[in-house]
Each structure stands twice: as C-alpha cells, then as structure tokens.
VMD Tcl script that draws the C-alpha trace (Angstrom):
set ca {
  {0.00 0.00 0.00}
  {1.53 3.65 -1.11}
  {1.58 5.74 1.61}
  {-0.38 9.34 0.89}
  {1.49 12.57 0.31}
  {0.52 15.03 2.71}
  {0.99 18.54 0.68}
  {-0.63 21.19 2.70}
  {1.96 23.29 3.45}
  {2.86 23.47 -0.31}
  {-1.03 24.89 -0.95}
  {-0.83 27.08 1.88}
  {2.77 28.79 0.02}
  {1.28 28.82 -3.17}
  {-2.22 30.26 -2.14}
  {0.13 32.93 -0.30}
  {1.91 33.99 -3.06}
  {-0.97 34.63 -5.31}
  {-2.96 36.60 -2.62}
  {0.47 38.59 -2.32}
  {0.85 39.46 -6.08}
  {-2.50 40.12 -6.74}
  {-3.71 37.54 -9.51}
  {-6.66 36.75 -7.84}
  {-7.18 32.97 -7.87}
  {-5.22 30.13 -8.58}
  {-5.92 26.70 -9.93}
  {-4.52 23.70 -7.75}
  {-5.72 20.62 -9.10}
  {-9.55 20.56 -10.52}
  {-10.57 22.87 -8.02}
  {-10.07 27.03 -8.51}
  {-9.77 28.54 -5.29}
  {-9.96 32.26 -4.18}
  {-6.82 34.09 -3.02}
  {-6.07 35.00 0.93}
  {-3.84 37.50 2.40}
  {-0.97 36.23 4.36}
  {-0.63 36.48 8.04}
  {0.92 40.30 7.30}
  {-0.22 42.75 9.79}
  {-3.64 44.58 8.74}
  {-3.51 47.23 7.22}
  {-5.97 50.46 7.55}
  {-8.53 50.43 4.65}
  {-11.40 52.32 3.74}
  {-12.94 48.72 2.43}
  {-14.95 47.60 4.45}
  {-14.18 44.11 6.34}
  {-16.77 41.50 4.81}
  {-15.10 42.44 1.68}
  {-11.96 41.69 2.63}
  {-12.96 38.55 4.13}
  {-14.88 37.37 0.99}
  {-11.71 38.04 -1.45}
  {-8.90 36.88 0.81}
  {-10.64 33.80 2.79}
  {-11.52 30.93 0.78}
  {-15.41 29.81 1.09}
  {-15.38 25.83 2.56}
  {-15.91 23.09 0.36}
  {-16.29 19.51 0.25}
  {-15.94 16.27 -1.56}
  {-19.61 14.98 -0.93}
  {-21.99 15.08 -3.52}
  {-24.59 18.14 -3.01}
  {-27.55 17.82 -1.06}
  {-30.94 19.43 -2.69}
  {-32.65 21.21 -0.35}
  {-36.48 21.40 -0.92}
  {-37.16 24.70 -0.32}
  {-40.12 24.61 2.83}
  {-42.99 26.62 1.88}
  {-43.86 30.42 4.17}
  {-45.99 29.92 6.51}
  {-49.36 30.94 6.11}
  {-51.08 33.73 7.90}
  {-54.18 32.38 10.10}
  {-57.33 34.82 9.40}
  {-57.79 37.17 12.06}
  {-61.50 36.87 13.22}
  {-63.16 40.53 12.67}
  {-63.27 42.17 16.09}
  {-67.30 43.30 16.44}
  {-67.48 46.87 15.62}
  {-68.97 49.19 18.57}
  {-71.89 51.37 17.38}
  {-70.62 54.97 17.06}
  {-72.60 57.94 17.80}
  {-74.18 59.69 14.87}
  {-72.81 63.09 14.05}
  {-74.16 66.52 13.02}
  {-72.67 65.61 9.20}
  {-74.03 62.10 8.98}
  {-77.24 63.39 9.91}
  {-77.77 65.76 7.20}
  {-76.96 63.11 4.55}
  {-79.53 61.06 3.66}
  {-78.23 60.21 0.75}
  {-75.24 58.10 1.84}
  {-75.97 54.62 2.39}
  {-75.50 52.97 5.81}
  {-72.53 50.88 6.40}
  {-73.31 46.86 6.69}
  {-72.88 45.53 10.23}
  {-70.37 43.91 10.73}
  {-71.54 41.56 13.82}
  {-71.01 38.37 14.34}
  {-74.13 36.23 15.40}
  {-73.75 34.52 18.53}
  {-73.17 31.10 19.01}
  {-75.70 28.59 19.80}
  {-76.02 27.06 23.12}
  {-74.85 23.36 23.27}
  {-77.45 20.80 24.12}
  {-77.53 19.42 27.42}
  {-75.75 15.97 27.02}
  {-78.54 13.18 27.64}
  {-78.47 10.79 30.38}
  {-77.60 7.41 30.07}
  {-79.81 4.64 31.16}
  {-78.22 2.58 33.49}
  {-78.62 -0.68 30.90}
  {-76.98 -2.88 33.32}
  {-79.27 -2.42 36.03}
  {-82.23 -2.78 34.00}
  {-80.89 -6.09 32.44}
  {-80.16 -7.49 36.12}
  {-83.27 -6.98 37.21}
  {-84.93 -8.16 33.80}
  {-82.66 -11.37 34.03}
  {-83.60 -11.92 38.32}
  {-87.35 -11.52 37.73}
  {-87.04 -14.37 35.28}
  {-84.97 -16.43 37.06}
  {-86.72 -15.70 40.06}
  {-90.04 -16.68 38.06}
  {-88.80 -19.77 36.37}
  {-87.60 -21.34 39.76}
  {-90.71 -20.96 41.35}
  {-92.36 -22.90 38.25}
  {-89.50 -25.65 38.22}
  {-90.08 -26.05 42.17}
  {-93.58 -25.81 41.23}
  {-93.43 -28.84 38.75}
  {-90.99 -30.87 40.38}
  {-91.99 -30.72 44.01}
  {-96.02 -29.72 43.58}
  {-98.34 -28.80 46.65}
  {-100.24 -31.81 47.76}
  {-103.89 -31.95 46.31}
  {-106.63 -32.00 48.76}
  {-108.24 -34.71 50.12}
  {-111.43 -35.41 48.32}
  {-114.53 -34.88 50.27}
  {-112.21 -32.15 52.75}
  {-113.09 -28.83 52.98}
  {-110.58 -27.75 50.61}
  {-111.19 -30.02 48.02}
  {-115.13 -28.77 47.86}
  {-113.63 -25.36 47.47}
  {-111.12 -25.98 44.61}
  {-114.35 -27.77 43.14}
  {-116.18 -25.04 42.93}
  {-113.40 -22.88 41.33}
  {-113.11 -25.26 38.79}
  {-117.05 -25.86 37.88}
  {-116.52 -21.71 37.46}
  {-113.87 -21.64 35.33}
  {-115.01 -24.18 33.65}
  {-118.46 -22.93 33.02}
  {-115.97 -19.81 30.68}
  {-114.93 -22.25 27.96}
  {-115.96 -21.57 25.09}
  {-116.94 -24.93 23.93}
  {-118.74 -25.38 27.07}
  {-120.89 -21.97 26.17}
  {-120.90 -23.27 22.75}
  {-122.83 -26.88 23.63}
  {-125.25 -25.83 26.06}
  {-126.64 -23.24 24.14}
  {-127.14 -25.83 21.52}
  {-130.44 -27.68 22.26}
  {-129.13 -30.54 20.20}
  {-126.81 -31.62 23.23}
  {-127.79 -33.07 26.10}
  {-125.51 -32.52 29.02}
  {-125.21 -33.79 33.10}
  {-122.49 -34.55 35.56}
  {-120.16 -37.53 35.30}
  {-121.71 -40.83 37.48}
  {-124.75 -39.22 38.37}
  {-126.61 -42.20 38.05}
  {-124.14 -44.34 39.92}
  {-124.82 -45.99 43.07}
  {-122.95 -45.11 46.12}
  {-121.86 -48.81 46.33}
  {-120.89 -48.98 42.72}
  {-119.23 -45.19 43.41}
  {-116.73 -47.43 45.90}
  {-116.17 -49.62 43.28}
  {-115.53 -47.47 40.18}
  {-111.98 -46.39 39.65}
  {-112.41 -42.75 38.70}
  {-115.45 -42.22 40.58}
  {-113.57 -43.61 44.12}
  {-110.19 -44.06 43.72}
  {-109.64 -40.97 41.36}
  {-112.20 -38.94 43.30}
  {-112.25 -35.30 44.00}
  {-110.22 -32.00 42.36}
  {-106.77 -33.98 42.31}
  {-108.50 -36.73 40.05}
  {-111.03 -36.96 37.39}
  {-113.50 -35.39 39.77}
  {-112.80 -31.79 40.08}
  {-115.06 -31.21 36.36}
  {-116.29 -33.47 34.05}
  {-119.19 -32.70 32.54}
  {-120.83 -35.04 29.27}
  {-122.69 -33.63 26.14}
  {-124.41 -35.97 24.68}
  {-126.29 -35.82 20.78}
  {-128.85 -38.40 20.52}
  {-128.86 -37.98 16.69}
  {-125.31 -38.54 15.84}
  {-124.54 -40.68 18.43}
  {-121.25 -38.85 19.26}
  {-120.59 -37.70 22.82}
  {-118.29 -35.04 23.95}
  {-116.64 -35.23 27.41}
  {-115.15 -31.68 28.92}
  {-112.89 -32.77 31.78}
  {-110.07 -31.13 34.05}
  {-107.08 -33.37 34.86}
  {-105.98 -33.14 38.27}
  {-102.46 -33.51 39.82}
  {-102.45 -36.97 41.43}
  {-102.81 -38.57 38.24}
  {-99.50 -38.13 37.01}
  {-96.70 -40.49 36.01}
  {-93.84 -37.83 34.95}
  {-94.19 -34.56 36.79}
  {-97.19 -31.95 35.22}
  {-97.71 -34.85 32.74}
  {-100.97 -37.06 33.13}
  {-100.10 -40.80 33.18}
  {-100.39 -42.86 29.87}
  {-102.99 -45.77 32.02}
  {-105.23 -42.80 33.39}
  {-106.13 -41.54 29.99}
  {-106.21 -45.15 28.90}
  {-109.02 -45.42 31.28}
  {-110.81 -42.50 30.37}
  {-110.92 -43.43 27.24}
  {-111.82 -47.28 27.69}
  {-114.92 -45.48 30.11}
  {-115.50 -42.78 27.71}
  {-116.00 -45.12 24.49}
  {-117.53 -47.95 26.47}
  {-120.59 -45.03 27.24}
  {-120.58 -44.34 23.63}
  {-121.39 -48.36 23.09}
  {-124.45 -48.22 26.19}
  {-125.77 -45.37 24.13}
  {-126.00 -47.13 20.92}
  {-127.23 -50.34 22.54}
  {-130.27 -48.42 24.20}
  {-128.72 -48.24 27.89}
  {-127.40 -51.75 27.95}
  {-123.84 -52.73 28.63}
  {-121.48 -54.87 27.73}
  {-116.93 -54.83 27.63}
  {-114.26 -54.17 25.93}
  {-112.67 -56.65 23.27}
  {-109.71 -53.65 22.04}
  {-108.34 -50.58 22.51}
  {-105.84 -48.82 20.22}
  {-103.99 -45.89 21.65}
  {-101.97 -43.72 19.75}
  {-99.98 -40.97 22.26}
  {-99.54 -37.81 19.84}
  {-98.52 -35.32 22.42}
  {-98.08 -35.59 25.73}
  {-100.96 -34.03 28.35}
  {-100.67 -31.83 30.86}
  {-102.46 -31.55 34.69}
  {-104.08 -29.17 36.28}
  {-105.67 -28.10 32.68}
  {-108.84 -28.49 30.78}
  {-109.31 -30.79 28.05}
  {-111.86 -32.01 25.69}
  {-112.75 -35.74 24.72}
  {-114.68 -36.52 21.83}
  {-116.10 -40.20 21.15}
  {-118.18 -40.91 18.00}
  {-119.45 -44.78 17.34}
  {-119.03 -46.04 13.41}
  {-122.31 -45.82 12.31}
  {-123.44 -48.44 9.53}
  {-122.14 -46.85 6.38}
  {-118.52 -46.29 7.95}
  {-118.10 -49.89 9.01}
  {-117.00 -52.38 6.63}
  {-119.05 -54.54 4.98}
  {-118.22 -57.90 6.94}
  {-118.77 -55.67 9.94}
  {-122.22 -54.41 9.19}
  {-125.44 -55.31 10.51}
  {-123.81 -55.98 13.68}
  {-124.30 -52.94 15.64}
  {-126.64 -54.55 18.05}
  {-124.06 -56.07 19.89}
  {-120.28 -54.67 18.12}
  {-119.55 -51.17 18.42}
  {-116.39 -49.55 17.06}
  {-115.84 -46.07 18.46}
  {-113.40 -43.67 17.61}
  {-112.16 -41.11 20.52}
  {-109.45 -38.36 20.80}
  {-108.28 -36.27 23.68}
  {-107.59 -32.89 22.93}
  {-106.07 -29.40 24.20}
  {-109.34 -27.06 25.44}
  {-107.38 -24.00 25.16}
  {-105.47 -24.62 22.07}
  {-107.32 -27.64 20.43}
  {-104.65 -29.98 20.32}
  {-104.78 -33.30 19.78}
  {-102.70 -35.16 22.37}
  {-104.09 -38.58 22.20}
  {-105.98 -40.63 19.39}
  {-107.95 -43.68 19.68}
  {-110.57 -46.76 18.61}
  {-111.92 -49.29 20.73}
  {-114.33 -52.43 20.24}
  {-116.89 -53.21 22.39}
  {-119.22 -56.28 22.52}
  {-122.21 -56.65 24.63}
  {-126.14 -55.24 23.99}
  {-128.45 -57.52 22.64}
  {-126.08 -60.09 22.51}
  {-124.78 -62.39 19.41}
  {-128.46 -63.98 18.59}
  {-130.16 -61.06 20.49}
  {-130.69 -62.71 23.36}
  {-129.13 -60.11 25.53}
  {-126.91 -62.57 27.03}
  {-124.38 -60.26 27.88}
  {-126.52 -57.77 30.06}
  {-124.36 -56.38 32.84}
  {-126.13 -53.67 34.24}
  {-129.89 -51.93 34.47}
  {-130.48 -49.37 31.74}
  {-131.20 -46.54 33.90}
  {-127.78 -46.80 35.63}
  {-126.16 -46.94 32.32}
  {-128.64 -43.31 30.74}
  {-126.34 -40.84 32.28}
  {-122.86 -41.57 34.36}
}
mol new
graphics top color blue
foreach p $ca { graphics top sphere $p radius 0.5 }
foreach p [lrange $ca 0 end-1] q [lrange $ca 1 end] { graphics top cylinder $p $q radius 0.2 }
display resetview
C-alpha cells in the first residue's frame, strides 16, 4: 500500500503567493480557489471588512456530492377573526346626509347554546333486574313442577272449594258456552246415576275422586242424533306419572270409560266390555288443565261390509283427547266393544240396568 502525500503546506505557500501578487485565484488541481492574504499585519482600509474577508478567505468546500434542499414553503397567515365593531354615535354631518348609504354591520351572530348531554340509562341495572325476575319466576315454576303442593283430600273442605273454582272456570270455555246453548246436546255430571256402592267400586269415581282426580269437572254432552258424545274434563295432579304430565294408564281409562258409554248409548242403555283398545300418544298431556274428549261410534255406512249389521251387539268407536285451550290433539284412539243384545239377540251379555247406564 503507497503511503499518501501530505501537501498542505505546499497549498498554503502557493495560495500565499498569489494573494500577495494580486492575480486573484489560482488553480490547484480541478478545483479554482480564491486568493487570501498572508498572516501580514492589517492594514488600515477604507474597504470595508466582509469584503476583505470574501476576497482573501476561501469559502469551505467539500468532496460529498450536493444535497438538494427542498425549499419549505412560508408559513401561512391564520385569518384574524373581525373584532365586532362598537356602534358609534351619529354626528351633526351624517345626519344631514340622507343620501349616503349605511354601512353593513359587521356583527357576528352569537353562538348557539350546546345541548344538554342526555343521560344514560343505566342498561346494566335494568338487564339485572330483567334477568332476576325471570330467574326468580322460572324457579318458582320448576319447584312448582318438580316438588307440587299436595292436592286435597277429596270430600275435605278444601277439596269442595277448589271444586267449585273449577265448575266456574269451567263454566268460561268456550266450547262449554258453545254446547249448552245448543239444544241438540244433552248434558249432566259424570256418574250421576251411579250408586254409592258402585261409586266405591268405580276407579275414577272412588279411587280418582275429587279436584286432584277426574272429579274436580267433568261434565258429558251428549247428541242423541249422531250418536257422538263429547266429554269436557279437568285433569288433576295426582294422576300423574312424569311430573305436570298425566299418566299414559289414566287416559287409557278414560278413554276405555269414555268409548264404552258411547257403546251403552247405541245399545239403548245396555252394557257390555271391551274386546280392544288402540292408543296412539300424539302429544303428551298436561295436569291441572282443561281438556276435551270426543267419542263418536261407526255408524253403519262407515263400518265395513263384513262388519255391518252388527251394531246390536259390536260397536267400534273412535275417541281423541284434545287441548281445550289450544285444540290440540294429544291422544288418538278406537276401541271395540261387545255386549247389547247379545250375538243372537238374546241379551246374554246384560251387565247392568239401563237406567244406571242413561247418564254416568
């Protein structure tokens, strides 16, 4: 590696000797550089001294590639808001000119007041209680459903009372209104007719007594022309199998007692029992509630023909439970009963008298 030349005290000599004679620049290298007085003692001059300085002192320089300076832009002057002009007292001169217009005011109009902010609802209050009201409301009804009061005893004091809620409440169906203003309907009170001995005996007459039972309302309608009977009853709560739903065998036995009166009525009051019973369960049904059973028996042109002309002692019935509120259909069913006049028409199979078998 050569080693560099250091020649700076030869420029500084040569610069000095041009600034001395007066030549004005001189060219070392590429670069042309000014002329500068020597280190003589200053002399008085009328010049003055920046001129000096700018013909004797070189201006610095450098090797590095110019930098372009983007020129910034002046800042701009903000608009001064118009101060509002004070109204001036008229003069003599003014006065006496009516011909000069008057000046436009210069006022600015005042600013409008801000609207009061509005408050804010306090959502998360509102939701709490929203939110504790139903939870407070659906753990009363699960309590309610699972763990349910215990129905009074039938014949108590209590039980006569929630009986005669129920015959009023009952009494504002519309169905019910419907049938007994119809004067095609008969209509009376479930086992009316029935004995007090056969009373002990009959399941849902006895054992399923009362408001908690099939006793609280059940009230028949009966058309003598069509045959068809319709049964308004309220479901109580000790007739359940899963809680607030009525047991499967309960309505079974509705319906077995329900279609088997449908089969008295077509045999003129005579009895007779059950040979089948098809149950289909649709939906399931609900205590404490009001529901409507309809039973109509095949009449001759609806049986088939190997069935017909034996109405006397075969009836097929047809039966489904529904919803008295909302009219729907929770259980569907058809039954055959045998009995009447008998086989030959011999009444053979005659169970019962026909005036306990008219109305129960």
């Amino acid at each position: 590696m050569i080693p560099r030349i250091r020649q700076h005290h030869c420029l500084v000599r040569l610069l000095g000797q041009a600034c001395g004679s007066g030549s004005g620049s001189v060219a070392v290298g590429a670069f042309p550089l000014r002329a500068f007085q020597t280190a003589a003692p200053r002399q008085q001059s009328n010049e003055p001294a920046p001129a000096i300085r700018s013909q004797c002192y070189p201006r610095p320089f450098s090797t590095s590639r110019p930098r372009h300076q983007v020129p910034r832009p002046p800042p701009q002057e903000q608009p001064s808001e118009p101060l509002p002009s004070t109204p001036s007292t008229p003069s003599a001169s003014d006065s006496d000119s009516d011909s000069a217009p008057a000046a436009p005011s210069t006022q600015t109009p005042a600013a409008e007041p801000k609207p009061a902010p509005k408050p804010k609802s306090n959502y998360r209050l509102i939701s709490a209680a929203i939110f504790l009201l139903l939870g407070s409301l659906g753990g009363t009804s699960l309590r309610v459903l699972i763990a349910p009061p215990e129905p009074p005893i039938p014949g108590s004091e209590a039980d006569g009372y929630t009986i005669e809620l129920l015959h009023e409440q009952a009494e504002k169906l519309p169905i019910v209104k419907q049938l007994t203003a119809d004067p095609a309907w008969q209509s009376w009170d479930a086992y009316n007719t029935l004995s007090a001995e056969h009373k002990a005996q009959h399941i849902a007459a006895g054992a399923l007594a009362g408001s908690r039972g099939f006793g609280g309302f059940q009230r028949v309608f009966y058309n003598p022309q069509t045959g068809e009977l319709i049964s308004v009853i309220f479901f109580g709560a000790a007739i359940v199998g899963w809680p607030g739903v009525v047991h499967g065998g309960a309505l079974a036995t509705l319906l077995d007692e329900s279609c088997g009166r449908a089969a008295f009525k077509q045999w003129g009051g005579l009895s007779g029992m059950t040979a089948s019973l098809k149950l289909q369960y649709v939906k399931a049904t609900l205590s404490n509630g009001f529901y409507v059973l309809r039973v109509k028996p095949r009449s001759e042109d609806e049986l088939d023909e190997s069935e017909r002309g034996k109405r006397h002692y075969k009836a097929l019935v047809d039966a489904t439970i529904e919803d008295a509120v909302t009219g729907r259909t929770t259980v569907i069913a058809e039954a055959l009963f045998v009995g009447g006049h008998g086989k030959n028409g011999l009444g053979k199979l005659k169970l019962a008298g026909k005036d306990e078998n008219l109305q129960f």
